[in-house]
N, C-alpha and C positions, 0 to 999 in steps of 0.2 A: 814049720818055719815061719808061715804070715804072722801066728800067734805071738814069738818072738820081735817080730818086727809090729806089731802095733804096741804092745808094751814096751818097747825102746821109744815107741813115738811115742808114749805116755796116756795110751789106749786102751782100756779095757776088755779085751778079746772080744767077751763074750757083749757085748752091748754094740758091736759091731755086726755087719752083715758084709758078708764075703763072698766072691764069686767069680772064679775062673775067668781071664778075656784072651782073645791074641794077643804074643804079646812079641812076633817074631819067628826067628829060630834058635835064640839062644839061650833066653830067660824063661820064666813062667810070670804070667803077669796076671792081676787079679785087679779087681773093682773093691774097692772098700766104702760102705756105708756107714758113716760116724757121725756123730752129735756136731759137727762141724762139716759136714755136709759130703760127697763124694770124695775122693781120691783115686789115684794109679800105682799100683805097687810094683815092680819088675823086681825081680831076684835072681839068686843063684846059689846052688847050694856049693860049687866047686868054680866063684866067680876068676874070672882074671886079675891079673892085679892090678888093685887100685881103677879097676875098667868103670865104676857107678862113681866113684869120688871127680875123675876125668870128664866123666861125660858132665858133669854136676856144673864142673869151673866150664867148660864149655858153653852150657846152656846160660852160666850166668855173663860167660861175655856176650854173647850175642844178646841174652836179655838188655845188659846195660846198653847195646848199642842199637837194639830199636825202640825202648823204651821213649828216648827224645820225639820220635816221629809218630809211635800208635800205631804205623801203618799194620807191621805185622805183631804179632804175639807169641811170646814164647812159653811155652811147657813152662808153669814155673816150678822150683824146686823146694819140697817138703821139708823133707828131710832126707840124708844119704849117710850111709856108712860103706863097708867092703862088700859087704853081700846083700845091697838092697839100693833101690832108689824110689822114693818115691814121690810123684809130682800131683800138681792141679788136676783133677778132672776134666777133660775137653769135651764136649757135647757136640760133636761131630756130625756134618751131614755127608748121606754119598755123593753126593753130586754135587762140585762146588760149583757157585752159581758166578756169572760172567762179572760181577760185581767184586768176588772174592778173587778170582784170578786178577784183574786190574790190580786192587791192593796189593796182591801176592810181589806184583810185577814192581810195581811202585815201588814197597818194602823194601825188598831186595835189592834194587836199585841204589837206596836212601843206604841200605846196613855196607854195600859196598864200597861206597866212600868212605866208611872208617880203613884207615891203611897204615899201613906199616913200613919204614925203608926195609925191612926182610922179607922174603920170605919163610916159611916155617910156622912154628907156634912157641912159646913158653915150654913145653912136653913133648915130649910122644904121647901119644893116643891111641886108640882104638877106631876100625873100623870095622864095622860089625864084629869077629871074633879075632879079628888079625891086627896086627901092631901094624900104626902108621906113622912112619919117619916125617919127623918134623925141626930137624937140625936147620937152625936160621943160616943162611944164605942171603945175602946184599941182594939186593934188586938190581946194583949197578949192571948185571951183564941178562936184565929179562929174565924172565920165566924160565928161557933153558934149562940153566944147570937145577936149578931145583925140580924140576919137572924128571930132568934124566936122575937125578939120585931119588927119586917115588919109584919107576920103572927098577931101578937097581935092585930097592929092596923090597919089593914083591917079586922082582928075579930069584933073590937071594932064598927069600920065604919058597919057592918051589923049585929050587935047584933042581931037584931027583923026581919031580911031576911035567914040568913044562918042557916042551920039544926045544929040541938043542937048537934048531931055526929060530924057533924064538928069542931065546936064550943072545943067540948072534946077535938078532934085530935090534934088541936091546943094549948090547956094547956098541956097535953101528951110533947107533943114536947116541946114546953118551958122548961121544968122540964128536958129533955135530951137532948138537942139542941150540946151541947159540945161534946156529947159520939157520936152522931147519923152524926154531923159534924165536922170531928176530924180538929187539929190543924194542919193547911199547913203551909209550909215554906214563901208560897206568901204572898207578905204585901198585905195590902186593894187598889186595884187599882184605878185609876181613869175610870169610864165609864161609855159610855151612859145613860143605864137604860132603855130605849123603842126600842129598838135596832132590830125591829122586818123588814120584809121585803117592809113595806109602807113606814117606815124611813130612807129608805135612795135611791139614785139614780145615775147614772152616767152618766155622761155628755158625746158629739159627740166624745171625745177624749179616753175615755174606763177611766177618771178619778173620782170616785167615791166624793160623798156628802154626808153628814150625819146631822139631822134637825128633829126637835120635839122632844129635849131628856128631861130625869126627874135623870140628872146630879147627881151626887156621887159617892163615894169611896166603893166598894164591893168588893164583891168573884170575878175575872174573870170568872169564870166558871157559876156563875149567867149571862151573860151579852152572852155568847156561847149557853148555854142550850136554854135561851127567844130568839133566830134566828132560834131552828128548832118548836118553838109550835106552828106556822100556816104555815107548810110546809118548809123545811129547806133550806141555803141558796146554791147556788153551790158549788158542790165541791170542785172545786177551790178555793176558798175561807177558808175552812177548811185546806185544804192541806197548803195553804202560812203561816195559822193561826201556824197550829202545826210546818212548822219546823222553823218559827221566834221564837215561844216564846209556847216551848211543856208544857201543859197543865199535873196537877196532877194526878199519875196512879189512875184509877177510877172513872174518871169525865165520862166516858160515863154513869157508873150506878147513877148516883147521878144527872143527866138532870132532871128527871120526879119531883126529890124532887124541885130542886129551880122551876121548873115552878108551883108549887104551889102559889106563890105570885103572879106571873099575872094571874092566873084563879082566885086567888082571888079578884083582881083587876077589871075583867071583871064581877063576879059574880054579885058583890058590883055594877056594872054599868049596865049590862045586864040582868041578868038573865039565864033564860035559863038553859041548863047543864053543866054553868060553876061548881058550886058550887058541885055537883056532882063526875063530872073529877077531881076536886081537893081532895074529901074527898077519892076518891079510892086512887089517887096517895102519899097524906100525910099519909095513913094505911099502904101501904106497906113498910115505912121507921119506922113507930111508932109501928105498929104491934095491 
């Protein structure tokens, strides 16, 4: 199939070097050495649909919308078709250095002031292998009600898996969504959406990347909360975050509630004790 996909890129197979990388859990992803230097190839042989063309228009809003500042960098995009996507090369180090987290903080700050009076996106999307609802919604009444229709339809997606408690918690909520998430002054920002610490990396130069998002217009404070629910990001990072662009008094007690969507999210995909971790966390808001 890679063979396929560099002669659509207008590659010569064989004049190429190819080599297997992580690339996830959904795709196969590969390292391409070409006469124009590295590349990232992701595929699928039985892709979702339209899920690489999606992710594509994603990468390029947020491209256009740090592109003005530098601070951060996005994946940029090759080429894409229905069963492939392929981006820049990132030269990645493990350990991102206090300098890159700053940036990260900064960036992210800067790409959050692009906003929107909706919430939602242009599309549905993907989020990791699951469809994510992104029907616009007026900002006039906050984050609530779009917040309570994300929970509905990862409800929806596990009807016959997720515990009927849960299930409740989540009508509960619906019903109070506005009282429970009162109305901020912040418009609906533009951001990431997977925003989590495999999603992004920085390059020999301490300059941060960011690549695999599920793109749309949210709460900021959704997009801050999902960077500490599988261990948080450095400090640094928080610190550049808060005094570019200070976050709403109370977002710290209000993390547990939006990371409810991505345990839902993982539940719906994994198992395990997501489903669980989210019905304790959406009780203590719902009561």
């Amino acid at each position: 199939m890679i063979r396929s996909i560099l002669e659509r890129m207008g590659y010569e197979p064989q004049q190429c070097s190819v080599s297997r990388v992580s690339g996830g859990d959904i795709h196969e992803a590969y390292r391409v050495e070409s006469k124009d230097g590295p590349f990232f190839v992701k595929t699928n042989k039985s892709p979702l649909p339209d899920i690489f063309p999606k992710e594509a228009r994603g990468l390029g809003a947020l491209a256009s919308a740090c592109d003005a500042e530098g601070l951060i960098s996005v994946a940029p995009v090759l080429a894409v078709d229905e069963d492939f996507l392929a981006l820049g090369w990132i030269d990645g180090r493990p350990a991102p250095s206090p300098k890159a987290a700053t940036r990260l903080g900064e960036g992210l700050a800067a790409l959050h002031r692009h906003s929107s009076p909706t919430y939602g996106w242009v599309e549905d999307n993907w989020i990791g292998s699951l469809p994510q609802h992104n029907t616009p919604i007026s900002a006039d009444n906050g984050p609530g009600p779009f917040f309570a229709s994300r929970l509905r339809a990862q409800a929806e997606i596990g009807a016959r898996l997720l515990p009927t408690s849960l299930l409740l918690l989540i009508d509960r909520f619906q019903q109070r969504a506005t009282e429970i998430l009162p109305k901020t002054p912040d418009s609906p920002a533009l951001l990431h959406g997977d925003l989590w610490g495999g999603n992004w990396m920085a390059d020999s130069l301490g300059q941060p990347w960011i690549y695999d998002p599920a793109t749309h217009h949210g709460c900021r404070e959704a997009e801050l909360a999902f960077t500490h629910l599988f261990g948080s990001f450095p400090p640094p990072f928080y610190e550049a975050y808060e005094a570019a662009f200070p976050l709403q008094p109370g977002h710290g007690d209000r993390v547990d509630l939006w990371n409810v969507y991505p345990l839902l999210v993982h539940a719906n995909l994994f198992g395990g004790g997501y489903a669980a971790r989210a019905e304790a966390q959406l009780k203590r808001f719902v009561g």
